[in-house]
C-alpha positions in Angstrom: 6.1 -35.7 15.7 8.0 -33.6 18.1 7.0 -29.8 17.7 8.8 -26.7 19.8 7.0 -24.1 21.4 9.2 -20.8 20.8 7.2 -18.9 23.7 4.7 -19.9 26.1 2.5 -17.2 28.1 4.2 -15.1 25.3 7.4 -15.0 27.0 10.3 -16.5 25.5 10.6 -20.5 25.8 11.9 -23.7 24.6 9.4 -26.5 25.3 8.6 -29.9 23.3 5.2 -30.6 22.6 3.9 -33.9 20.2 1.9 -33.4 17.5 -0.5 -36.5 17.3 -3.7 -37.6 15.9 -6.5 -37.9 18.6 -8.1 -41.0 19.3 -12.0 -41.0 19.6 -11.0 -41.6 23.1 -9.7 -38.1 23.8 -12.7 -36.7 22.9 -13.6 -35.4 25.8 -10.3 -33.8 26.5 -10.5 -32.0 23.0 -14.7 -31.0 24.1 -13.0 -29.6 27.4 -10.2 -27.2 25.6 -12.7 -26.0 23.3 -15.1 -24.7 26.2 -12.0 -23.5 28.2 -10.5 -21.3 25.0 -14.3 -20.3 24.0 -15.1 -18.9 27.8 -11.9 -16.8 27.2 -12.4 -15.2 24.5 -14.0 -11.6 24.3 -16.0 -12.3 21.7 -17.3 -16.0 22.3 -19.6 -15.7 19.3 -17.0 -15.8 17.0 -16.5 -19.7 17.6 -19.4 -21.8 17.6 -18.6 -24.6 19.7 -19.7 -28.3 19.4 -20.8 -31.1 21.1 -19.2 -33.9 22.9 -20.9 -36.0 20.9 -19.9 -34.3 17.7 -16.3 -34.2 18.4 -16.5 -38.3 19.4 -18.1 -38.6 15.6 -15.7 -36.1 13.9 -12.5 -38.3 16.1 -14.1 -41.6 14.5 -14.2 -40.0 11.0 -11.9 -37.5 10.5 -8.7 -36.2 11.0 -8.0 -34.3 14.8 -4.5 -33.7 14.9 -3.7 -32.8 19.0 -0.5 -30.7 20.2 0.4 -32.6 23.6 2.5 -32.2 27.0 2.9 -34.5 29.5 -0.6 -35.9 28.6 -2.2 -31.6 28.6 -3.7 -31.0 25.5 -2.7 -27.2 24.5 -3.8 -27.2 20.8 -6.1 -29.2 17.9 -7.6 -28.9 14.6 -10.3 -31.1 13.4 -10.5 -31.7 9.4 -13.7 -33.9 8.8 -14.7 -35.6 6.0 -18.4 -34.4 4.6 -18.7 -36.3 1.2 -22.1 -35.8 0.5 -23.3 -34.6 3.3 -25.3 -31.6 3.2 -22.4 -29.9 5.8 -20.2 -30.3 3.2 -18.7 -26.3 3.0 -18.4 -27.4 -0.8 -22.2 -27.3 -0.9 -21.9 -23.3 0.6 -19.2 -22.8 -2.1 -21.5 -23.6 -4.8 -19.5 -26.9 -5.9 -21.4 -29.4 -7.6 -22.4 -32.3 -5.4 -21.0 -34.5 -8.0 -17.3 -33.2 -6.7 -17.6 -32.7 -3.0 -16.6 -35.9 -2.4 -12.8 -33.9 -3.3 -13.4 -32.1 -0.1 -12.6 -32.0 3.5 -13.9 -29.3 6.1 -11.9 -27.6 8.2 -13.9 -27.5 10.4 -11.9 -26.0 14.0 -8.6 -25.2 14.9 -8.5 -24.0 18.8 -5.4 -23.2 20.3 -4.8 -22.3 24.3 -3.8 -19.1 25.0 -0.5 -20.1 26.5 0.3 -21.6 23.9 -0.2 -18.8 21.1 1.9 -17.7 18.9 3.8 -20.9 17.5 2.1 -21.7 14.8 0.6 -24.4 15.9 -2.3 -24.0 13.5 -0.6 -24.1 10.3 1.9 -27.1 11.8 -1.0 -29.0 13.2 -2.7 -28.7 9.3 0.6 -29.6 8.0 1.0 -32.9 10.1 -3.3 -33.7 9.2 -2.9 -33.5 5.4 -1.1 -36.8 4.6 -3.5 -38.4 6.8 -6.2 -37.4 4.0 -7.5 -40.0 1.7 -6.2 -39.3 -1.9 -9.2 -37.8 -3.4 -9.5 -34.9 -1.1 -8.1 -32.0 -3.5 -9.7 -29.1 -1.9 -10.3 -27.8 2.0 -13.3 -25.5 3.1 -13.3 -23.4 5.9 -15.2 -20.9 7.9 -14.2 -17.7 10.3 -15.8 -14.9 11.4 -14.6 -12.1 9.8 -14.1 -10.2 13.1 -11.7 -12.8 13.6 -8.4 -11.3 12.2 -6.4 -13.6 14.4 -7.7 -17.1 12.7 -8.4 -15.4 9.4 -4.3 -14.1 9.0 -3.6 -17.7 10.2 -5.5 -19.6 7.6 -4.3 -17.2 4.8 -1.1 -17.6 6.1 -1.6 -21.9 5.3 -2.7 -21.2 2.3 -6.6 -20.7 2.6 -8.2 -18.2 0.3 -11.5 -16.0 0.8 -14.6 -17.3 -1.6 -17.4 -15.2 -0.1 -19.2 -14.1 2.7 -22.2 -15.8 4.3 -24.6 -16.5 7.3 -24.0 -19.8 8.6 -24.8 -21.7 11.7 -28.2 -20.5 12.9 -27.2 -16.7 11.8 -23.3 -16.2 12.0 -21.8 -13.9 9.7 -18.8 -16.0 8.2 -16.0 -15.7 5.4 -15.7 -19.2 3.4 -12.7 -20.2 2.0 -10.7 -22.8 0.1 -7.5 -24.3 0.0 -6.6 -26.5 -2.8 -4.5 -29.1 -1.9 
């Protein structure tokens, strides 16, 4: 699906970019933005970052819906199916296992700093939801609350605050739902 960037470098621009799911293939190109957009950030603790390895799985059984040019990769978000896996944010939400099997992670949207401003988030979840099976009702998600970029941007697609938590290894992180 052919998406258009209204400014790049946050100047004012007309370019095409493809919105496209990512094959487990591309991992390593999707591994490589993330640590590119993560080593520019002033707070770098506000995105935990995964492994190569990770992402490969999460390509293989999820949903990772890429914004491409010209074979760059400027943009992606990852939704990955937990079911009954103990990852599931359901199970932080307080869900009852017999249900989280409804529910899909969020589990990263990373988006180049050229590239900003687009809203390529909310257009990248947009173009991932009909790729869900038809029992996922609900998304989690997690972001830092000193985040108020990601946060405006998830409330913005329709996610809402549940509560506040430490997750992974001791980060302090707002979960939150979408219903689908």
């Amino acid at each position: 699906m052919d998406y258009f960037l209204q400014k790049v470098c946050g100047k004012p621009a007309r370019q095409a970019v493809t919105l496209r799911r990512c094959t487990p293939a591309e991992a390593p190109a999707v591994f490589a933005l993330q640590n590119e957009v993560r080593a520019a950030m002033p707070h770098p603790e506000q995105f935990v970052p995964d492994t190569l390895e990770n992402i490969t799985g999460y390509l293989r059984t999820g949903i990772c819906i890429g914004a491409w040019q010209q074979g760059r990769l400027g943009a992606y978000l990852i939704l990955r199916l937990c079911g009954q896996s103990s990852e599931n944010y359901a199970a932080f939400l307080g869900v009852p296992q017999s249900q989280w099997q409804h529910w899909a992670n969020a589990d990263s949207a990373v988006v180049h700093p050229d590239w900003r401003g687009n809203g390529l988030q909310r257009a990248m979840l947009e173009a991932a939801l009909p790729l869900l099976p038809p029992q996922i009702t609900h998304l989690g998600a997690t972001v830092s609350p000193d985040n108020s970029y990601s946060l405006r941007n998830a409330q913005a697609g329709g996610f809402v605050i549940r509560c506040r938590r430490e997750m992974y290894g001791g980060y302090d992180r707002y979960l939150l739902e979408k219903q689908l």
